[in-house]
C-alpha positions in Angstrom: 14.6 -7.9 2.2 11.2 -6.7 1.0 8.7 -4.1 1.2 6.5 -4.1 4.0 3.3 -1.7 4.1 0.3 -0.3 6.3 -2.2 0.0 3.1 -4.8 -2.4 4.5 -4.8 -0.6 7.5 -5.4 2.7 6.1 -7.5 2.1 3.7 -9.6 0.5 6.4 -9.4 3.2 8.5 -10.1 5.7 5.5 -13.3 3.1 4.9 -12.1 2.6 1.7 -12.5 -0.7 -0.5 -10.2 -2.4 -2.5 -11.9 -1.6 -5.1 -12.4 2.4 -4.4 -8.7 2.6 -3.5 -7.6 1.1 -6.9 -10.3 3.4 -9.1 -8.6 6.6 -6.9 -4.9 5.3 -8.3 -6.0 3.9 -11.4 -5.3 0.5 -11.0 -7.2 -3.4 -10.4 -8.6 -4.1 -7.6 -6.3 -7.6 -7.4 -3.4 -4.7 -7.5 -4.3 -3.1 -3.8 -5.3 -6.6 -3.5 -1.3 -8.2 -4.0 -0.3 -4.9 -2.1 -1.6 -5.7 1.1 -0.6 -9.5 1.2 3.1 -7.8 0.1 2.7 -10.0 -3.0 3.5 -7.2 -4.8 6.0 -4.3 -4.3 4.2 -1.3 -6.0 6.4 1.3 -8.3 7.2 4.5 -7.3 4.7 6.2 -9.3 1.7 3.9 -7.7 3.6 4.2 -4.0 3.2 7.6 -3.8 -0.3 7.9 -5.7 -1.5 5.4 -2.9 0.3 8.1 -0.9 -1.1 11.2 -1.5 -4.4 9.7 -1.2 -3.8 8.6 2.4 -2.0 11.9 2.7 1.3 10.5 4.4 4.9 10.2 3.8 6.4 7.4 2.3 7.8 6.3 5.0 5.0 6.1 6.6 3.3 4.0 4.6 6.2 1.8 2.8 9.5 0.6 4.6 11.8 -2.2 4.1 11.4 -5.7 5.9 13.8 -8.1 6.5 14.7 -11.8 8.2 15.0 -10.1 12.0 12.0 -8.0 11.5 9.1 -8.8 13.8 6.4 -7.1 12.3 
């Protein structure tokens, strides 16, 4: 299993960059970066910073993936 996401796609919409979105939760650019190719699964603390600047639920923005999971 692993952590899927929809960053890219609301940062996009948001017309955000990488960058912008990573000064707003106070980390790199290659962070948001790792997040969107679900390199990297962010902490809690970062997951719901990323969050609240989207201004969605977790579970909106963060769910679990797995072997069956077409997405």
């Amino acid at each position: 299993m692993y952590i899927k996401n929809r960053v890219r796609e609301l940062r996009t919409a948001n017309k955000l960059t990488q960058e912008e979105l990573a000064s707003k939760v106070n980390v790199t650019r290659q962070t948001i970066a790792a997040i969107e190719k679900q390199d990297y699964a962010p902490s809690l603390l970062l997951g719901l910073l990323i969050c609240r600047v989207f201004k969605v639920e977790m579970g909106e923005l963060f769910w679990l993936g797995g072997e069956n999971d077409d997405e």
